[in-house]
N, C-alpha and C positions, 0 to 999 in steps of 0.2 A: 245357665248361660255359658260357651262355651269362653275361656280365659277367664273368667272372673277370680277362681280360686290362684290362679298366675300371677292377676291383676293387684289380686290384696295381695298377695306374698310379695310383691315387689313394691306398695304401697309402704307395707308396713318395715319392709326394709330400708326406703327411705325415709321415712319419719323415723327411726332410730338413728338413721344416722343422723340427721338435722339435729335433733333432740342431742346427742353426744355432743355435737362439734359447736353447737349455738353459743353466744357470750351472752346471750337471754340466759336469763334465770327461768329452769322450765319444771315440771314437775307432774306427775300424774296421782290423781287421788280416788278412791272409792267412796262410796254412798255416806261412808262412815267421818269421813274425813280423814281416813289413814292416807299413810305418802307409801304409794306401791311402787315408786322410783321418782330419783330427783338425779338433776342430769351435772354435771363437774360445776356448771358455772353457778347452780346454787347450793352445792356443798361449800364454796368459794364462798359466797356472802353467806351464808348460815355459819361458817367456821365448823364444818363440822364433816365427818363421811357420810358416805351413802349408807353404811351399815346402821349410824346412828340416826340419820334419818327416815330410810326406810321401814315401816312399820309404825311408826311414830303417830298422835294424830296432829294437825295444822294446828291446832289450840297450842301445843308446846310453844310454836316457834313466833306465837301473836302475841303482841304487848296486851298484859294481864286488863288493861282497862277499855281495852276491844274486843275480849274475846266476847262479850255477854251478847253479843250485835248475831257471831259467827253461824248461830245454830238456826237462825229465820233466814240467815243468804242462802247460806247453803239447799236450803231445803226451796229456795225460789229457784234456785243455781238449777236441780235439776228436773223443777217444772218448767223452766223455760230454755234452757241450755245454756243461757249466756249469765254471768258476771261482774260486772269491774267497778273497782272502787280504789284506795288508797288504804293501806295497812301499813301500820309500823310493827317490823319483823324484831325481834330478838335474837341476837347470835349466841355462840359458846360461852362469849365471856362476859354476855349480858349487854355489851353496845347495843343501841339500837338506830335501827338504816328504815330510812321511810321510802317504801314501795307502791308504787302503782300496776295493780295487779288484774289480770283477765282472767276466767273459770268459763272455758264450752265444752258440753258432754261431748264424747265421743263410746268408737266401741273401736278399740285398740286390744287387738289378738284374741279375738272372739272374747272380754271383757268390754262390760260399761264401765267407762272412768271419764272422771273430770279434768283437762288436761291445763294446767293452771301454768301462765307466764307473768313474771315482773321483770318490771325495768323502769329505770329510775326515774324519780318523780319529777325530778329536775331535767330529765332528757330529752333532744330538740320535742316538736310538737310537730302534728303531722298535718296541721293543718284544718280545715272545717271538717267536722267530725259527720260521722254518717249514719242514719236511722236504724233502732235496733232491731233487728230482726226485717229489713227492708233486702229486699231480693231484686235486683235493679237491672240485671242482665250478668252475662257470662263474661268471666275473665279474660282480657287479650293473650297471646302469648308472652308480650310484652310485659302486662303488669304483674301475669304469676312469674317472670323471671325476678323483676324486682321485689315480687313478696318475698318469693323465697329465698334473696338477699338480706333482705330485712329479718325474715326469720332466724337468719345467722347469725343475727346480731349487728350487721351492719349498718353504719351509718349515712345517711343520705347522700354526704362528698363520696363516701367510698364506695357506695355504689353507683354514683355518678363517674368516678373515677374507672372503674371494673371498665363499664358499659361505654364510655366515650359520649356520655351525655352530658347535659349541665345538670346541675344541683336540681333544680326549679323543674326541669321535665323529670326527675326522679317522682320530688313530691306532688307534681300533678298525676304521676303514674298511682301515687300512693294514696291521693286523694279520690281516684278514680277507683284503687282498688275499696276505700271508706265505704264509697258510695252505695257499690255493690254488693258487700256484702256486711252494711248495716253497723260496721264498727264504729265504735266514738273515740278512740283511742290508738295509739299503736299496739298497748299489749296484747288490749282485742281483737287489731288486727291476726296480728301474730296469732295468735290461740286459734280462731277461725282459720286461718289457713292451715295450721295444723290437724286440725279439727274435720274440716271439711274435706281435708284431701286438695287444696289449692297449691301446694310448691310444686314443682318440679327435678325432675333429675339431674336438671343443673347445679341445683345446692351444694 
């Protein structure tokens, strides 16, 4: 078809960049559970570089009394493509930060990988969650501006702020975007739209 190869090359330009600049904790992983890249803001909570994380498998950086669960999600992670649960991560110097985390496959640079986001357990809530794997209708231009707000890590004031809306039509934007595409969470959010090819150039 003709632009398609245009189309991904500028896709996957921007999901690097979102992926860079996000204050989401992001990460991409293989079948294996290796980290084939983690993006600044979770070298940031892992205490650690990307050098020492990439390559690694996700067992290192999971509190030893979770990891026995990791090897049956995983292997559901990529018969169904979606994820999410709550994990307590382990840093460099052994603190541990409890995370609420999403896993949807994707195929990022002609690679399959799982493309895995947290953000904190304690962080606002989005609101009444949406059915997994439910397909509800297509995104406004509106609600992918605000995902891919969201995506960045921002927070509902601030992208109320950005936009010149109120707070409350943000997260009806957000809840609209749940609905559609099936997430229970915002990490899930998050991840699906990354996933799916749902942000925008505005990010």
């Amino acid at each position: 078809m003709p632009g398609t190869h245009a189309d991904a090359a500028g896709w996957e330009e921007l999901f690097w960049s979102v992926f860079e600049r996000s204050s989401n904790e992001i990460a991409l992983l293989d079948e294996k559970r290796v980290f084939l890249d983690a993006n600044p803001s979770l070298c940031a909570l892992l205490d650690a570089t990307r050098e020492q994380i990439v390559g690694e498998r996700l067992d290192r950086f999971v509190a030893p009394e979770e990891r026995a669960t990791l090897a049956g999600e995983w292997r559901r992670l990529w018969q169904t493509r979606d994820w999410v649960c709550d994990r307590t991560l382990v840093r460099a110097d052994g603190t541990r930060v409890n995370r609420q985390y999403a896993a949807r496959t994707s195929a990022i640079a002609g690679r399959r990988v799982a493309v895995l986001v947290w953000v904190d357990a304690e962080s606002e809530t989005s609101g009444r969650p949406g059915r997994t794997g439910a397909t509800r209708g297509q995104l406004t231009p509106r609600e992918r501006e605000v995902l891919s707000m969201v995506a960045l890590g921002q927070t509902s004031a601030q992208v109320a702020e950005q936009l010149h809306i109120t707070t409350e039509t943000v997260r009806t934007h957000i809840r609209n975007a749940m609905a559609k595409t099936g997430a229970r969470t915002r990490a899930q959010l998050v991840a699906i739209a990354l996933a799916d090819r749902h942000i925008t150039d505005g990010a």
